[in-house]
Kinemage of the C-alpha trace (Angstrom):
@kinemage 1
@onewidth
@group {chain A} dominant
@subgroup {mainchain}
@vectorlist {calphas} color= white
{ca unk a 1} P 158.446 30.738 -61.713
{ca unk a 2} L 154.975 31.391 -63.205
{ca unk a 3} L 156.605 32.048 -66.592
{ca unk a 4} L 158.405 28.591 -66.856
{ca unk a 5} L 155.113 27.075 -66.147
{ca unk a 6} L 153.463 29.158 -68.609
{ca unk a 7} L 156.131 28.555 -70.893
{ca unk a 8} L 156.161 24.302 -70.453
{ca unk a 9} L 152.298 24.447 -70.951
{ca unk a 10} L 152.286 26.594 -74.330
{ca unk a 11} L 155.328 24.093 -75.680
{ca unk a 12} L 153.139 21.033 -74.948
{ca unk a 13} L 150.148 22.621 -76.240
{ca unk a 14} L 152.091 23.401 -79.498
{ca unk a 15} L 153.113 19.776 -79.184
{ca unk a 16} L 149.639 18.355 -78.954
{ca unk a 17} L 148.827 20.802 -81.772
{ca unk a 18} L 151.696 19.014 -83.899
{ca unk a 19} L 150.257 16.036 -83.232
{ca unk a 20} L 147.063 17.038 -84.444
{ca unk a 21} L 148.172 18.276 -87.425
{ca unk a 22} L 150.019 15.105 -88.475
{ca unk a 23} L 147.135 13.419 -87.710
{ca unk a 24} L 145.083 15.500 -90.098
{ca unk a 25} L 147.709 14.750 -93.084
{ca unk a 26} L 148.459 11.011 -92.277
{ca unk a 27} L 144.525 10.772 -92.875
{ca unk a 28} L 143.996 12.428 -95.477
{ca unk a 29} L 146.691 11.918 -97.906
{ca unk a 30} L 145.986 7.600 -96.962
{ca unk a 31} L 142.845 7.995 -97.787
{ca unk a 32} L 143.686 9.624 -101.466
{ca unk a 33} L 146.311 6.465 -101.384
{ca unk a 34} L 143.456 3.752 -100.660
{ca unk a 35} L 141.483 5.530 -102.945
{ca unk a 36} L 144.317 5.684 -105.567
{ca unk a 37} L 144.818 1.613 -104.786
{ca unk a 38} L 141.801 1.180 -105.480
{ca unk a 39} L 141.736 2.271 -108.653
{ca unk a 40} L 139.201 4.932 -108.684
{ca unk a 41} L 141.735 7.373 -110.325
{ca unk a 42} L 142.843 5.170 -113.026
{ca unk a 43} L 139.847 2.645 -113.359
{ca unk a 44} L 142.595 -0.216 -111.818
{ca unk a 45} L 144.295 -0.001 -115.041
{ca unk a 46} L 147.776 0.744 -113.622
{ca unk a 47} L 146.865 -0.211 -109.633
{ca unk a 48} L 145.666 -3.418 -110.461
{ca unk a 49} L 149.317 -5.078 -110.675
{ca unk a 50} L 150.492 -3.988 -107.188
{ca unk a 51} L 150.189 -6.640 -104.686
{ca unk a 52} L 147.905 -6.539 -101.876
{ca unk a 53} L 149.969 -5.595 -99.577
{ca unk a 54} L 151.534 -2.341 -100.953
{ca unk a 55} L 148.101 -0.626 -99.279
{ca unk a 56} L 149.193 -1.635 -95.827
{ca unk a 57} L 153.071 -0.436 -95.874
{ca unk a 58} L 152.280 3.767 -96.000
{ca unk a 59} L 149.526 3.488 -93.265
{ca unk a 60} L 151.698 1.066 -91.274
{ca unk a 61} L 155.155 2.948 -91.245
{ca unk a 62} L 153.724 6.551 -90.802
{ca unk a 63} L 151.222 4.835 -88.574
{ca unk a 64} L 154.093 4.085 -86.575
{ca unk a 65} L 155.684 7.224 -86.600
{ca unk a 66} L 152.287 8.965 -85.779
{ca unk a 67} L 152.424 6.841 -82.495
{ca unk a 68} L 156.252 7.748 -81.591
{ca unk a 69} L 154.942 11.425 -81.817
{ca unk a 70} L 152.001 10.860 -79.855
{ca unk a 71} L 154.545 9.409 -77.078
{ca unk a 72} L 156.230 12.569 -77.465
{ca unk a 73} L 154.018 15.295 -78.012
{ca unk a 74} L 151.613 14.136 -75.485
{ca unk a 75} L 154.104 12.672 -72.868
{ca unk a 76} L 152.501 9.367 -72.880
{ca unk a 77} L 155.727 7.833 -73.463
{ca unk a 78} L 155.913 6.314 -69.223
{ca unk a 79} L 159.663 5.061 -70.102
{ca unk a 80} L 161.435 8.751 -69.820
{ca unk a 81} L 159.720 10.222 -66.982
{ca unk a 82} L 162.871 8.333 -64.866
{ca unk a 83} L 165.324 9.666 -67.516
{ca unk a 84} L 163.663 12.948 -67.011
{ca unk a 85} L 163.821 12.818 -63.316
{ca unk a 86} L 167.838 11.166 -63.511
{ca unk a 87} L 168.406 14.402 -65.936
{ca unk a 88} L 167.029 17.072 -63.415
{ca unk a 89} L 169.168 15.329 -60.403
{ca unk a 90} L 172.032 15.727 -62.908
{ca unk a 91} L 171.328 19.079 -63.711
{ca unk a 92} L 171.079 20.144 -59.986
{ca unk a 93} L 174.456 18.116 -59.476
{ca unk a 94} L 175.886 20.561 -61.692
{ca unk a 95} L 174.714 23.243 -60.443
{ca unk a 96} L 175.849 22.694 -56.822
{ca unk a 97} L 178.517 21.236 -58.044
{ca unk a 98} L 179.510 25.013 -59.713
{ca unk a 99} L 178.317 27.196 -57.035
{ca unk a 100} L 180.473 24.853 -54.759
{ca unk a 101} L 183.349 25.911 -56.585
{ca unk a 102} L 182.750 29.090 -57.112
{ca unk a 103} L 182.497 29.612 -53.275
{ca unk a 104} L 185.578 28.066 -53.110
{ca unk a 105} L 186.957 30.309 -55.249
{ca unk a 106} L 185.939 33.215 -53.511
{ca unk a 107} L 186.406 32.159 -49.901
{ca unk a 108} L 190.184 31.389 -50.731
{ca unk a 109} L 190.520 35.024 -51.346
């Protein structure tokens, strides 16, 4: 029992460490994009014809799948906990359901 506890706390602290991670990335490589928007690379010579909002759509869309894995790696997502809870009943159906018949099996001999 201890070692599925240990277990569930090292894969959401690898989670959380995901998380992190991405974090790190989405940051830094948006930053070298605003900066490349900006035209500090090129002096605006080749950034200056994309329109303004070009800069938002990479920080919005990975924005938003930073979020989804904060939901996930973090469990902050309150919608699944039921679906979690509706999967373990299932799973326990299952497994009564099995040793049921397995007694079955073995008490009709």
């Amino acid at each position: 029992m201890d070692q599925n506890k240990y277990e569930r706390a090292k894969k959401q602290i690898e989670n959380e460490k995901g998380w992190y991670t991405h974090l790190f990335i989405y940051l830094t490589i948006n930053l070298l994009l605003q900066l490349f928007y900006g035209g500090v690379f090129d002096s605006g010579s080749f950034t200056q014809h994309f329109p303004w909002w070009v800069r938002l759509t990479t920080p919005f869309f990975w924005g938003l799948s930073l979020l989804g894995h904060w939901l996930y790696g973090f469990q902050g997502w309150r919608i699944t906990k039921p679906f979690k809870k509706w999967e373990e009943r299932k799973i326990k159906e299952y497994l009564d359901k099995e040793e049921k018949e397995f007694k079955d099996i073995f008490d009709a001999e």
